[in-house]
C-alpha positions in Angstrom: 29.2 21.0 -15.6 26.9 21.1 -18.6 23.0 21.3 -17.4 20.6 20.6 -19.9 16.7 20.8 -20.4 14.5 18.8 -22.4 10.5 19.4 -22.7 7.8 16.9 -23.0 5.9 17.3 -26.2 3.2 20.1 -26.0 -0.2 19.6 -28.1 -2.1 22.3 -30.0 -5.1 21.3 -31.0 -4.7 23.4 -33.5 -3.4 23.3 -37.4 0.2 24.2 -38.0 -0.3 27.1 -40.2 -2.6 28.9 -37.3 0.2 28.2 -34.6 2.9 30.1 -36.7 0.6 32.7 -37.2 0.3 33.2 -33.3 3.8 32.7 -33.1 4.9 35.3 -35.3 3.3 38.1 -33.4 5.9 37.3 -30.9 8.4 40.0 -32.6 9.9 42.1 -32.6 8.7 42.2 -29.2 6.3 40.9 -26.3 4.7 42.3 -23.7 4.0 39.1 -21.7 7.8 38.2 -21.4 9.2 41.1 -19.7 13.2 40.1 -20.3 12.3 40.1 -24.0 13.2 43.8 -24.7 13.3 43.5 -28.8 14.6 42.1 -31.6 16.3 43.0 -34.9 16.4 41.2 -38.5 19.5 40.7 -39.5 19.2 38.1 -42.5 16.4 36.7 -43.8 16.1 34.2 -46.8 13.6 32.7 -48.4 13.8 29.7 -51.3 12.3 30.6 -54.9 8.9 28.8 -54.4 8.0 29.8 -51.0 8.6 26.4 -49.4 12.0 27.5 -47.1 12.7 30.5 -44.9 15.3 31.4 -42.9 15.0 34.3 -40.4 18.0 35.7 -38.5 17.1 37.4 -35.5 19.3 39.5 -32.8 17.4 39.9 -29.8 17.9 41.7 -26.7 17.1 40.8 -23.0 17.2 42.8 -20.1 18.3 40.0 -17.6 17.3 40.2 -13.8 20.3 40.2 -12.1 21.9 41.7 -8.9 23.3 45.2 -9.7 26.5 43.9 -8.5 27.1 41.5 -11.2 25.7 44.0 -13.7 28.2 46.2 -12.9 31.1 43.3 -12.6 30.0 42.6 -16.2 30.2 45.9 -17.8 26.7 45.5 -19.1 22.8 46.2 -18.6 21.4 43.9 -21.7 22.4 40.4 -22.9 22.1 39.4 -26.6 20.7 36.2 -28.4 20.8 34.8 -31.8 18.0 33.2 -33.3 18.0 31.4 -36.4 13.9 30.2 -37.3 14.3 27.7 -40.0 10.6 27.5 -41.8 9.1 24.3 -44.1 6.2 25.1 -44.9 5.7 22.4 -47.9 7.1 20.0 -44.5 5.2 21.9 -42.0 8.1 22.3 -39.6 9.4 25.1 -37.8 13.0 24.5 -36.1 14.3 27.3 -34.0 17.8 27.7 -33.0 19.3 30.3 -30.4 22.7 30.7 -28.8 24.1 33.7 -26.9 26.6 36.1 -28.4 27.3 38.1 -25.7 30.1 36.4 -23.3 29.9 33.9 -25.5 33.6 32.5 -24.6 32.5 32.4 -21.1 28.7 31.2 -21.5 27.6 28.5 -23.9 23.6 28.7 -24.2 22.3 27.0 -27.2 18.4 25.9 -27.7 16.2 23.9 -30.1 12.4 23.7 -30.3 10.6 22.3 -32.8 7.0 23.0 -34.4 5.5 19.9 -36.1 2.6 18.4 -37.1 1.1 15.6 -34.9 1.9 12.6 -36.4 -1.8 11.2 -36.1 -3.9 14.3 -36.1 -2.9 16.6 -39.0 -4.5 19.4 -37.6 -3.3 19.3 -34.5 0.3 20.9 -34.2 3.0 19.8 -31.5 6.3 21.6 -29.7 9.3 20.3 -27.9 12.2 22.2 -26.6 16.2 21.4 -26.0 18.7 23.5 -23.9 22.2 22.9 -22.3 24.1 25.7 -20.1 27.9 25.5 -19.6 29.1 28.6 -17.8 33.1 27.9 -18.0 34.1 31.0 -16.6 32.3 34.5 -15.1 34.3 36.6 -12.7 33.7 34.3 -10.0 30.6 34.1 -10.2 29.9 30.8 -12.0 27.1 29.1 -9.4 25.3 32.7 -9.7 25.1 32.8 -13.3 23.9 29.1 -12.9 21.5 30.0 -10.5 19.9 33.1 -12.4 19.9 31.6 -16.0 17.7 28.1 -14.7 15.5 30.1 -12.4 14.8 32.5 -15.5 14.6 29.8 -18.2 12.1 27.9 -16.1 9.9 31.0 -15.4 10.0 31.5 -19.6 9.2 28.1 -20.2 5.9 28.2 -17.9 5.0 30.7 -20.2 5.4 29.6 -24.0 2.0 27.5 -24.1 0.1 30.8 -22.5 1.8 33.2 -24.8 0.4 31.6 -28.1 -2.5 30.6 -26.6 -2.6 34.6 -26.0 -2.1 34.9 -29.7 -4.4 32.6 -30.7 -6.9 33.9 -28.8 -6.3 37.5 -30.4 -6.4 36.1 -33.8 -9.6 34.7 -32.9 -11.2 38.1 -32.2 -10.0 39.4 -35.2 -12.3 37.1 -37.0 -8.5 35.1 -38.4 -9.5 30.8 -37.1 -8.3 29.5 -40.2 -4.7 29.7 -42.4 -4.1 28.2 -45.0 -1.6 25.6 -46.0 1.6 26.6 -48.9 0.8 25.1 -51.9 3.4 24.9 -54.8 1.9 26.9 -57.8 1.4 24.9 -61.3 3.5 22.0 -60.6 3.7 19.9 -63.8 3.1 16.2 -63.8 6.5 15.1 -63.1 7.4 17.6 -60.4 4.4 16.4 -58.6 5.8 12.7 -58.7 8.9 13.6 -57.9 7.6 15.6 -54.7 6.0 12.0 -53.6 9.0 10.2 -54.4 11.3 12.6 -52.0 8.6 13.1 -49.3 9.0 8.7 -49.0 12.8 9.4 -49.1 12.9 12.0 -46.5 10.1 10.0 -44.5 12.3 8.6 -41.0 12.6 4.6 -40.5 11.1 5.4 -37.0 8.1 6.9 -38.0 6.4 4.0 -37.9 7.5 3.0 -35.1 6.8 6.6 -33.7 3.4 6.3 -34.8 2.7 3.1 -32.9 3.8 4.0 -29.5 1.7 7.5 -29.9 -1.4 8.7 -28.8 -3.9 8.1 -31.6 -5.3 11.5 -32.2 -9.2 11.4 -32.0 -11.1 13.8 -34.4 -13.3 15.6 -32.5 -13.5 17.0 -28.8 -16.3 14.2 -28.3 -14.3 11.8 -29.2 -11.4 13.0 -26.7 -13.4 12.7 -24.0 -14.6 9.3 -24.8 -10.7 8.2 -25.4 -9.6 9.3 -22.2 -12.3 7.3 -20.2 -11.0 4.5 -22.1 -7.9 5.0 -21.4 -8.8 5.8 -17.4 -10.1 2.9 -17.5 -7.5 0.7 -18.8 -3.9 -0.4 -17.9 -2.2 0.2 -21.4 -1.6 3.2 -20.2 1.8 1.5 -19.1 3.2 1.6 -22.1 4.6 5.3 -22.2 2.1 7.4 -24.2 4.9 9.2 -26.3 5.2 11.3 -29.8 8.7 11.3 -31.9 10.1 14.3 -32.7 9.5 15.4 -36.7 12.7 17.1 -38.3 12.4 20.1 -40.7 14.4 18.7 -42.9 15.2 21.1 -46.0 15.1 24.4 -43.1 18.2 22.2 -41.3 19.9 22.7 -44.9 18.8 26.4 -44.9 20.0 27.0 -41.6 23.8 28.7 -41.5 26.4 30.2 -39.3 29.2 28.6 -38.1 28.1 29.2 -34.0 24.4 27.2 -34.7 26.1 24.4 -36.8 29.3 23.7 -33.8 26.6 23.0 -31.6 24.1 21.3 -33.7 26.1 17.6 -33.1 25.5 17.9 -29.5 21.7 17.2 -30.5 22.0 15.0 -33.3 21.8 12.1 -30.9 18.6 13.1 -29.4 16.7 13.6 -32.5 15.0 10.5 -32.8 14.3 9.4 -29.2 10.6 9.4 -28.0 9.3 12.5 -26.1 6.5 12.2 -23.7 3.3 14.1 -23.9 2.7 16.8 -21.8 -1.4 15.8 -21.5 0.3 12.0 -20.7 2.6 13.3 -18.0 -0.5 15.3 -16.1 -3.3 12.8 -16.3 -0.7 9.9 -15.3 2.1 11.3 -13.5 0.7 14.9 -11.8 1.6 18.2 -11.9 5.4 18.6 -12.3 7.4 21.5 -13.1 8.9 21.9 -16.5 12.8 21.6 -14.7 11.3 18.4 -13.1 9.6 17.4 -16.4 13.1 17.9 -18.1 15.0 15.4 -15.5 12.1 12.9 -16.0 13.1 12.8 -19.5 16.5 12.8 -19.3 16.2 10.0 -17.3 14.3 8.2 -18.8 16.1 8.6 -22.4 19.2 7.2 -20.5 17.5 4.6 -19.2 16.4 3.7 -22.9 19.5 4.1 -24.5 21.2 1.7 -21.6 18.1 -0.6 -20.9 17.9 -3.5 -23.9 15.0 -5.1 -22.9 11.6 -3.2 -21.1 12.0 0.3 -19.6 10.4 0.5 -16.0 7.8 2.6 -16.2 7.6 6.4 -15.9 6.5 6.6 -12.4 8.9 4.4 -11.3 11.4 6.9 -12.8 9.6 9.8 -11.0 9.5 8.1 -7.8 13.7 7.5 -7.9 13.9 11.4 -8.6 11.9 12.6 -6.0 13.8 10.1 -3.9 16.6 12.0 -4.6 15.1 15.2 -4.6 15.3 15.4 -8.8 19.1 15.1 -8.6 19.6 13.2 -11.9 23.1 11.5 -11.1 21.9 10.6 -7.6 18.6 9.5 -8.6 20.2 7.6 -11.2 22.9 5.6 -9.5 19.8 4.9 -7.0 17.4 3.4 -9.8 20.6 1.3 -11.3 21.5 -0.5 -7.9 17.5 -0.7 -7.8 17.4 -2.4 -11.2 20.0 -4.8 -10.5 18.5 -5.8 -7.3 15.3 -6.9 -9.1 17.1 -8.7 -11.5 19.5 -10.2 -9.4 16.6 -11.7 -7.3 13.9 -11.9 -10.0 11.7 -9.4 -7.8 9.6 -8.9 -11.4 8.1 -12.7 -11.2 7.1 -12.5 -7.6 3.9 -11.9 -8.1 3.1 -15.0 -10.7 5.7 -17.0 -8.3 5.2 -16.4 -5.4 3.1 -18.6 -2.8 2.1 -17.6 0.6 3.3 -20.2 2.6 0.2 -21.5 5.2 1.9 -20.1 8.5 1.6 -16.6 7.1 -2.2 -17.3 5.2 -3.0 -18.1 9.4 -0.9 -15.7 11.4 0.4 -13.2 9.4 -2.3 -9.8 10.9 -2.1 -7.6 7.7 -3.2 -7.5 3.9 -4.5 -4.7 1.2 -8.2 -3.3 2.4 -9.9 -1.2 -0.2 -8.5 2.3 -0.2 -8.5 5.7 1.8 -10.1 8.5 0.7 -7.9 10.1 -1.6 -8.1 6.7 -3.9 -4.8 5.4 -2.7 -4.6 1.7 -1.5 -5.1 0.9 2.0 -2.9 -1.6 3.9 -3.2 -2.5 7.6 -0.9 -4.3 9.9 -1.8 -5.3 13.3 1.6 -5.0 14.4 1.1 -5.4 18.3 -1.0 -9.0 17.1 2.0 -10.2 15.4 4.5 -13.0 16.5 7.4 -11.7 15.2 9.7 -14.8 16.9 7.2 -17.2 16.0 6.6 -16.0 12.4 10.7 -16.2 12.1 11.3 -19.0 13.6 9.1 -20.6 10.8 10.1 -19.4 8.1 13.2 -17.3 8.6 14.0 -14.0 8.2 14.1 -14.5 4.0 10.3 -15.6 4.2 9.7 -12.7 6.3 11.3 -10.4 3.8 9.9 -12.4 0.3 6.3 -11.6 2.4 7.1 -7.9 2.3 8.5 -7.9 -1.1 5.1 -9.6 -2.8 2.9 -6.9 -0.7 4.9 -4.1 -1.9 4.8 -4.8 -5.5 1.3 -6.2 -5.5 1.5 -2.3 -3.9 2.3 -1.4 -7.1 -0.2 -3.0 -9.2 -2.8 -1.6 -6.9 -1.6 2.2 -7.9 -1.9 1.6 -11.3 -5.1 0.3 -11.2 -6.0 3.1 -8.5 -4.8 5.5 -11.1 -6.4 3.9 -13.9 -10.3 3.8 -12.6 -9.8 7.5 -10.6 -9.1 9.4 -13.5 -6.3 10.7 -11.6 -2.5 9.9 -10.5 -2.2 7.5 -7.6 1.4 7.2 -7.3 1.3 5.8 -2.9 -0.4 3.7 -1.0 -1.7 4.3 2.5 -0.2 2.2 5.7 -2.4 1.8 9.0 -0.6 0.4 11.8 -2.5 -0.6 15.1 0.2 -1.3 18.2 -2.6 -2.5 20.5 -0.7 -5.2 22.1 2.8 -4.0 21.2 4.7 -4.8 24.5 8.6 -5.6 25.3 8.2 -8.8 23.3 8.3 -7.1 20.4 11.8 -5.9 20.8 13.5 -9.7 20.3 16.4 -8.4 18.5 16.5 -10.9 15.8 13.0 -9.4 15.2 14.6 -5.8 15.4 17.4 -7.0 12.8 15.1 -8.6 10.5 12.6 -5.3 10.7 15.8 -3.1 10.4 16.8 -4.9 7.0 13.2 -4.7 5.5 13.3 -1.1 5.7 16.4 -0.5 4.3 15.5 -3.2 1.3 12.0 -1.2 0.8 13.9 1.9 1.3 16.6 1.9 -1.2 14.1 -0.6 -3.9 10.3 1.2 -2.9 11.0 4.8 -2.6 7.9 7.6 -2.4 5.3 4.7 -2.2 4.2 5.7 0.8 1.6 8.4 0.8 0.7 8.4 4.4 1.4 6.5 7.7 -1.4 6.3 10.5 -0.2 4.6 13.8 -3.1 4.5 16.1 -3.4 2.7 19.7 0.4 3.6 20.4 1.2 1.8 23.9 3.9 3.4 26.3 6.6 1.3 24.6 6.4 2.5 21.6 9.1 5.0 21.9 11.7 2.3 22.5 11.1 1.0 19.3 10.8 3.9 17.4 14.0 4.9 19.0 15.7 1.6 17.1 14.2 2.2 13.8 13.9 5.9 13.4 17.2 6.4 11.8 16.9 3.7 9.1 14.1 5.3 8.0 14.5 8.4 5.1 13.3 12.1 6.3 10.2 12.7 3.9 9.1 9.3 4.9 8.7 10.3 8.1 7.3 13.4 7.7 4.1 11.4 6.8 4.1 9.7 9.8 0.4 10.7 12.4 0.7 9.6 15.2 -2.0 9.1 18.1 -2.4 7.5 21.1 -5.4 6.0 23.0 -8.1 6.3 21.4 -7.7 9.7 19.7 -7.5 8.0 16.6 -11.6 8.4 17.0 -11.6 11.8 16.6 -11.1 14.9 14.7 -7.9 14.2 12.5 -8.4 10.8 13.3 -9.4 7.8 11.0 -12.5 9.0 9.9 -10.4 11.7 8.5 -8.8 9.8 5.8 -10.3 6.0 5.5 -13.9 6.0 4.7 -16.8 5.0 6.7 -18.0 2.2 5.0 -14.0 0.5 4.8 -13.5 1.2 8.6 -12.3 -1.8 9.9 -14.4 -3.8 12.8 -11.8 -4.5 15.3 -11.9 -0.2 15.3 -15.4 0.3 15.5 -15.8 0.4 12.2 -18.4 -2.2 10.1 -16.2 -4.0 7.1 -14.6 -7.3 7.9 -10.6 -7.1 7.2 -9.8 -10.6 5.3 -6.8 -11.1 6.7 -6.3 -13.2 10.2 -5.9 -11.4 13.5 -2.6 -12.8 14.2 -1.5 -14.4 17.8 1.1 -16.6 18.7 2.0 -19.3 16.6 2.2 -22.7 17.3 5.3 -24.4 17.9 4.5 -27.3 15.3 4.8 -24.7 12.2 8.6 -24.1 13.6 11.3 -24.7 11.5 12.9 -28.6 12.6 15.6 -27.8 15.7 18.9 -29.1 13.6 17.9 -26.4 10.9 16.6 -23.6 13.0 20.0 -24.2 15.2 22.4 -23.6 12.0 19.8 -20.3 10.9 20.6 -18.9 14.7 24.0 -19.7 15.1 25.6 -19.0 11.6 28.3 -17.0 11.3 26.6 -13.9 11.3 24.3 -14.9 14.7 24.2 -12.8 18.0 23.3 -15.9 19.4 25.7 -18.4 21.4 24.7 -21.9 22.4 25.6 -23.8 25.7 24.5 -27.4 27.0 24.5 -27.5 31.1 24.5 -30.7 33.2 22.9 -31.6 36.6 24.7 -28.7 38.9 26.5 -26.8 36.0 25.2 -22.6 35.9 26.2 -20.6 32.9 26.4 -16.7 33.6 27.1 -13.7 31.8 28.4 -11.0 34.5 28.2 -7.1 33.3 30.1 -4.5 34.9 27.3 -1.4 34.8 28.8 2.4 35.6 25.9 4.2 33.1 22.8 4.7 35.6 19.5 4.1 34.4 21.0 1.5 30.9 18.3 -1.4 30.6 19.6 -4.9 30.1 17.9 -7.0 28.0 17.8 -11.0 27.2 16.5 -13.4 25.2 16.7 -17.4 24.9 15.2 -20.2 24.2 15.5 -23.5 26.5 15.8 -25.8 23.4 16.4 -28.9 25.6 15.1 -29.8 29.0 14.4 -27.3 31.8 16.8 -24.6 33.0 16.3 -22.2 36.4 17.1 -18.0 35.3 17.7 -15.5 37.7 19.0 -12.1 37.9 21.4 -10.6 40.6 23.6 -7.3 41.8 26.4 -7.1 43.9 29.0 -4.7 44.3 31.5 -7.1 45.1 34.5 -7.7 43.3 34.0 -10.5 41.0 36.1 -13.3 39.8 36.7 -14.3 36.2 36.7 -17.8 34.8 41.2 -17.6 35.4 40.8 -17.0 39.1 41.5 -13.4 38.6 39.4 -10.3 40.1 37.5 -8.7 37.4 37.8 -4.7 38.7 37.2 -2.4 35.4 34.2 -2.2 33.2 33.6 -4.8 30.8 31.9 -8.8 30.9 32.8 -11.8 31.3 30.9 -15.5 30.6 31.8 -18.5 33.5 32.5 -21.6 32.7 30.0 -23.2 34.7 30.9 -22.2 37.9 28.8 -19.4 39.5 30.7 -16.2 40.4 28.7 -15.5 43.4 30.9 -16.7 46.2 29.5 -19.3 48.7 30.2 -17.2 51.4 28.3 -14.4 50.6 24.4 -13.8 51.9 21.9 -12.9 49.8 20.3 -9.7 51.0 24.1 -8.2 51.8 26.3 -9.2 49.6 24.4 -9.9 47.0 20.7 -9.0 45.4 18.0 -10.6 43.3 17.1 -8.1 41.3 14.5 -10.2 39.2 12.7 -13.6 40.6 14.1 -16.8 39.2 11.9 -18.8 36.7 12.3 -22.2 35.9 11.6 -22.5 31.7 11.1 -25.9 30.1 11.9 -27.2 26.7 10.4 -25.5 23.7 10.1 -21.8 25.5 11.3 -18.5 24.3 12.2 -16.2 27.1 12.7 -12.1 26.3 13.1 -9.5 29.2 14.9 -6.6 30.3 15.9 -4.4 33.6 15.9 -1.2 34.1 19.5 -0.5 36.0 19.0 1.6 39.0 22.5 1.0 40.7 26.1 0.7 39.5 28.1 -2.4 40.2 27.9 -6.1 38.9 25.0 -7.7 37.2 24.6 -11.2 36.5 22.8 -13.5 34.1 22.4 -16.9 35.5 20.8 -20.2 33.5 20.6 -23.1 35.9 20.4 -26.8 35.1 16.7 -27.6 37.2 16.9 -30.7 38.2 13.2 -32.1 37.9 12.1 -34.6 40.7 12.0 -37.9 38.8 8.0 -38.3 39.0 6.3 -41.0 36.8 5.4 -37.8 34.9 9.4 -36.9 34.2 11.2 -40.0 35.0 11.9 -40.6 31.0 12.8 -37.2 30.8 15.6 -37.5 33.2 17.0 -40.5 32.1 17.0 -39.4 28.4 17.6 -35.8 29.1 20.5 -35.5 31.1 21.9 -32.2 29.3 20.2 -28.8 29.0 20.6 -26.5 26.2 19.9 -23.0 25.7 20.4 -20.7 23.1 20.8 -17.0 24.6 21.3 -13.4 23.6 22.2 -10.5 25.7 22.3 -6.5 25.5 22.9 -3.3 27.4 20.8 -0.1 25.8 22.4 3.2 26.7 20.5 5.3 29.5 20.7 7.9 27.0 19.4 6.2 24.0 15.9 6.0 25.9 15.5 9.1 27.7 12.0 10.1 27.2 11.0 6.4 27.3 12.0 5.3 30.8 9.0 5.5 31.9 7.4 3.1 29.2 9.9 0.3 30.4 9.1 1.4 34.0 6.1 0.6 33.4 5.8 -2.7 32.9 5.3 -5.5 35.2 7.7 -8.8 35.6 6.0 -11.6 34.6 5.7 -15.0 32.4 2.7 -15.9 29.8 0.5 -18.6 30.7 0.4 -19.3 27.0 2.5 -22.3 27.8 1.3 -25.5 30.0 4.4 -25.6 32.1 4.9 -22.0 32.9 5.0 -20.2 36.4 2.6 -18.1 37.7 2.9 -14.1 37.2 5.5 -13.4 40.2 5.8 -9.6 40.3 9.5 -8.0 40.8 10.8 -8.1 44.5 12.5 -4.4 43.3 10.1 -1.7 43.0 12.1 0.4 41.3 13.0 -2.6 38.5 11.1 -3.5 35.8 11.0 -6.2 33.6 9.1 -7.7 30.8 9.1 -11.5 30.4 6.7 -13.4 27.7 7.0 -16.7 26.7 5.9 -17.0 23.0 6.1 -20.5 22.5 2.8 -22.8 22.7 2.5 -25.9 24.6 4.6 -29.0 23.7 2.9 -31.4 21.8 
C-alpha cells in the first residue's frame, strides 16, 4: 500500500531570496537534523544568464533503526538523491528527492516547493509531497513502514525551525536583505518578450488561486488588525487556502530518468488548493503534520469528487478523528454521512424547520450561553421529560427531526464560538439533570426511539461533543445506562462525569466548568433557562387514535392489540428459570376500562390447545384465564402485584423484580363498571375494551449492580389522572414495581 504525505502551505514572512539564503546553509550538512550525516555534489548546472540552476545532490543518512535490521540489510547508512531545481528570474525553488539505496524494494520520492506568496511578494511560502511504497524488505515490510513515517514526521516538525535557525544566524551577521536576480542589459525587445512569456507561463487558476487566498497585509499592524477581523467574522468558512506556484523553466532543467518516472504521480496534484498552516491553527487547533497531511488528502478527495460545496474543514477533521485519522475509514464514514444529508435535506433544516407547539411547551431543553472553555452549552432536563407523551404526539420522526435541528443549530453555534473567541471551538457541552428519572422512563418505544437518535447523531455528528455532565443521577440510572451504553462510541464516553446527589455542588462539580453568572436557577444558580421545564403532556396534543394505532402497530411494532368483552381476560403466561430477571410491561387502555394483575404459581399450566405447558417459553390465552378454578389463591397461586383497574386514555408501564422460578402471568380484565348515571352511556356504547400492550423479560445478569435501584422502588399509580387508584403498595416485600400513568385526564 502506497502512503503518502501532503503539507499545508507554510508562510515566511520573509522575501524569497532571504529564505534560499537560509536554506542553503543546510549543506553539505546540519547539525539540527541528526540523520542528515552529509552530502555530495554530483552535477550541478546552471543556464547562461543566471536565471536556472540545477543542483544534484547525494546525501547520506544514518537511519535509526534496530541493529537487527541493520544487520539483515547489509548496511549502516542509506542514500538520497536530491535534485534542487532553482528560478530565480520565477522565484521558485522545486526540490526533488528519491532513494537509491534498495531502491527496487523501497520507492521514496518527495516534492517541496519554495514560492512567492501570491498576494504578498515579500513574503515566501513552502509545501511538501511524499508517497512510501515498501514492496519488499526481508520480511520486514510493516517495520520499514513504521520507522520511515515515525522518522519523516519527526523531520518535518523540524523544517520551519531549521531555517528559522538560519535566518536568525543570518541576522546576526548583519545579512536581513538579498537581493533579487536581475537580467543584465536586456535590450528593448528581450524585455517585451520576457512580459509576453511571464503572461504565457502565468496558470488559468491563478486567479482563481488568488481569490480563495489570504490577502496578504503589508505590515505586522495590519496582521493583527486582519485577524480580529477575521475572528470576528464567519467568512472564515470558506477554506482560507494558497495554490501551489510551479517553477516552471527549473521542471525543464530538472533530469534523470528516476525523478522524471515519478514526477506523473504528482502532476495531478499540482494545481489543487493547499491550506495554510496559520489557517489550520487559528481555525482548526494544533494537529500534527501526519494529521495535517490526512486532512488534506481528504479534503482534495472530497474536492475532486464533490461538484457542488465542499463541507467544511472541521467537518473533515471531526470524521478523522472519528476514525482515529484512518483516511479510508474516515472516508467511507463522511460519504455515507454526505449522502444521508442529502438524502433527507439535513442542510435546509435550519431555514425549514418549525418547532412544532407541543415541543415549544414541553420539550425541557435548548442552547444556554456557553461553558467556560467557550463551547456552547446545552441542557436537557431529561428526568422532566415525557418521553411517551412527546411520542405519542408527534412520533418518533418528530422526535428525531427535534434532535437533528439542535445538533446542526450545534454547529452554527461552534463557528460562531470559534469566530468571536479567537480560538477553535470545534464541541459543544451537554448537561443532563435526571432529577425525576424513574422506571417511566424506560417505556421501550422511548428506549428504541433514544437508541436510534444515537446511532443517527453517532454515525452523522461525530466529535461534537466536548464534554457530558450528568448531575442528580437517581438509583435507576444504571438500568438505563445499561441499555444505551453500547450504542454509544468509546471516546464519547470517556467524556462522560458523572455525579450523584448533590455533588454536582462541589469541587469538580458545575462551578467547575459552567460559569457563575450562566448557572441555571432550578440548580441554585441565578440565569433563567428559556426553555420550559417539561411535565406530562396533555392528552389533547396526542396524535388522533386511528393514526397513532397504525404508528404502534406497523409492521415493525412490539406492540399487539386486543379488544375484550364483558367476562373475556387476556394473559400472557412466562415460564421464568433465571432468578432475579425483572419483567416489565407497558399498555395503554385505548378503550373503556380494563382490571391488571400479576400472579405466580408453580403449577403446571395449560396452553390455549388444552395441552400442559411444562418447558420454558410463553404462551398468550385466548381469553380464558389459565388459572384453574379450583385452585386457592394463597396456595396454589400468588398475587405478586395488586390489581389496578385503568380507564380509557391511560398509559400503564411497570416491572417485577423475579424472586422465585415458576409461572408468571400477565392478566388484562374486562371491568365491568356499575351502570351509574355517571357510566350508564358508557356501557351501552362501550361494550368492548381495547388495549394495546407490550411485554419484556431483562436478564438477571444484564442488571447486576442495579438490582437494588429497581428494588427500590415502590408499586404505585400517578394521581396525574382523575380516575386513577390510590398508591396501593406491593403485598410482596421482596417485589418491586414501578407503575406511572402518564396520561392526563379525559377531557
Amino acid at each position: 500500500m502506497v502512503q503518502k504525505y501532503q503539507s499545508p502551505v507554510r508562510v515566511y514572512k520573509y522575501p524569497f531570496e532571504l529564505i534560499m539564503a537560509a536554506y542553503e546553509r543546510r549543506f553539505p550538512t546540519c547539525p539540527m537534523i541528526p540523520v542528515f550525516v552529509g552530502s555530495d555534489v554530483i552535477k550541478e548546472t546552471e543556464s547562461e544568464d543566471g536565471s536556472t540552476q540545477v543542483v544534484e545532490r547525494r546525501c547520506k543518512l544514518n537511519v535509526e533503526a534496530p541493529y537487527l535490521l541493520k544487520k539483515i540489510a547489509g548496511v549502516d547508512f542509506v542514500y538520497f538523491i536530491q535534485v534542487n531545481s532553482l528560478n530565480r528570474k520565477n522565484r521558485a525553488l522545486k526540490i526533488e528527492a528519491y532513494n537509491e539505496s534498495f531502491a527496487t524494494r523501497v520507492i521514496i520520492h518527495e516534492v517541496c516547493n519554495y514560492f512567492v506568496h501570491p498576494e504578498n511578494p515579500s513574503w515566501t511560502c513552502f509545501d511538501q509531497a511524499a508517497s512510501l511504497e515498501i514492496k519488499s524488505f526481508y520480511g520486514f515490510e510493516n517495520v520499514v513502514e513504521k520507522l520511515a513515517i515515525k522518522q519523516y514526521s519527526a523531520n518535518i516538525a523540524k523544517g520551519k525551525e531549521i531555517i528559522e535557525f538560519f535566518l536568525e544566524e543570518l541576522k546576526n551577521e548583519g545579512i536581513t536583505e538579498v537581493p533579487q536576480w536581475v537580467e543584465s542589459n536586456p535590450t528593448p525587445k528581450e524585455e517585451d518578450e520576457e512580459v509576453e512569456a511571464e503572461t504565457e507561463e502565468q496558470p488559468p487558476s491563478r486567479k482563481t488561486s488568488l481569490d480563495n487566498s489570504i490577502k496578504a497585509p503589508e505590515s505586522e499592524s495590519e496582521v493583527v488588525e486582519e485577524s480580529s477581523e477575521v475572528a470576528a467574522s464567519s467568512s472564515f468558512k470558506s477554506h482560507t487556502s494558497l495554490s501551489r506556484q510551479h517553477s516552471g523553466a527549473g521542471d525543464k532543467a530538472s533530469s534523470g530518468s528516476h525523478s522524471s518516472m515519478r514526477r506523473e504521480s504528482f502532476a495531478e496534484e499540482e494545481n489543487k488548493f493547499r491550506l495554510d498552516a496559520d489557517y489550520i491553527q487559528r481555525f482548526l487547533g494544533e494537529l500534527s503534520p501526519m494529521e495535517e497531511s490526512q486532512l488534506i488528502q481528504l479534503r482534495n478527495w472530497l474536492a475532486h469528487l464533490q461538484k457542488g460545496n465542499l463541507p467544511s474543514d472541521t467537518m473533515i477533521l471531526r470524521f478523522l478523528r472519528a476514525r482515529e485519522f484512518n483516511i479510508e475509514k474516515a472516508r467511507e464514514m463522511l460519504s455515507q454521512s454526505l449522502n444521508w444529508r442529502k438524502k433527507y435535506q439535513v442542510d435546509k433544516i435550519l431555514s425549514e424547520y418549525d418547532t412544532v407547539e407541543v415541543m415549544k411547551d414541553f420539550f425541557p431543553g435548548g442552547w444556554h450561553y456557553h461553558d467556560k472553555d467557550g463551547r456552547p452549552l446545552f441542557i436537557l432536563r431529561l428526568g422532566m421529560m415525557d418521553v411517551k407523551g412527546l411520542i405519542k404526539s408527534v412520533g418518533e420522526e418528530g422526535l428525531l427531526k427535534m434532535t437533528l435541528q439542535c445538533c446542526e443549530e450545534g454547529l452554527r453555534l461552534i463557528e460562531d464560538a470559534t469566530a468571536q473567541s479567537g480560538h477553535p471551538i470545534t464541541t459543544w457541552t451537554l448537561l443532563l439533570d435526571l432529577e425525576g428519572l424513574n422506571m417511566r422512563h424506560l417505556w421501550r418505544p422511548g428506549i428504541r426511539a433514544l437508541l436510534r437518535i444515537i446511532e443517527i447523531v453517532e454515525a452523522n455528528y461525530p466529535e461534537t461533543m466536548g464534554r457530558v455532565l450528568i448531575i442528580r443521577a437517581p438509583r435507576v440510572f444504571p438500568v438505563l445506562w445499561t441499555l444505551v451504553r453500547t450504542f454509544i462510541d468509546e471516546r464519547t464516553c470517556s467524556k462522560f462525569f458523572f455525579y450523584a446527589g448533590n455533588d454536582y455542588q462541589g469541587p469538580g462539580g458545575l462551578p467547575d466548568y459552567i460559569p457563575d453568572k450562566y448557572l441555571p436557577d432550578f440548580l441554585g444558580g441565578t440565569c433563567t433557562v428559556s426553555f420550559p421545564e417539561g411535565g406530562l403532556v396533555p392528552k389533547s396534543y396526542y396524535m388522533p387514535e386511528e393514526q397513532l394505532e397504525h404508528l404502534a402497530l406497523s409492521d415493525e411494532s412490539i406492540y399487539k392489540s386486543v379488544s375484550l368483552t364483558k367476562g373475556q381476560v387476556h394473559e400472557v403466561v412466562l415460564l421464568n428459570e433465571d432468578l432475579g430477571s425483572v419483567i416489565t410491561w407497558d399498555f395503554d387502555v385505548l378503550r373503556h376500562s380494563i382490571c391488571f394483575s400479576v400472579f405466580r404459581t408453580k403449577n403446571p399450566v395449560s396452553t390455549p390447545n388444552g395441552t400442559l405447558q411444562t418447558t420454558p417459553g410463553l404462551t398468550e390465552n385466548d381469553h380464558k384465564s389459565v388459572i384453574d378454578k379450583q385452585w386457592k389463591e394463597g396456595h396454589d397461586f400468588f398475587r405478586v402485584e395488586t390489581s389496578i383497574v385503568c380507564h380509557d386514555g391511560e398509559s400503564v408501564q411497570g416491572s417485577h423484580v423475579t424472586n422465585h422460578t415458576g409461572y408468571y402471568i400477565l392478566q388484562w380484565k374486562f371491568h365491568d363498571v356499575a351502570p351509574t348515571s355517571h357510566h350508564l352511556m358508557d356501557s351501552i356504547s362501550s361494550y368492548k375494551a381495547k388495549v394495546m400492550y407490550y411485554y419484556e423479560v431483562l436478564k438477571s445478569s444484564d442488571y447486576r449492580g442495579s438490582m437494588s435501584s429497581l428494588q427500590s422502588q415502590r408499586s404505585g399509580l400517578s394521581s396525574v389522572s382523575s380516575k386513577a387508584n390510590s398508591v396501593i403498595e406491593s403485598a410482596s416485600s421482596n417485589s418491586a414495581a414501578s407503575v406511572a400513568v402518564s396520561s392526563c385526564p379525559s377531557r
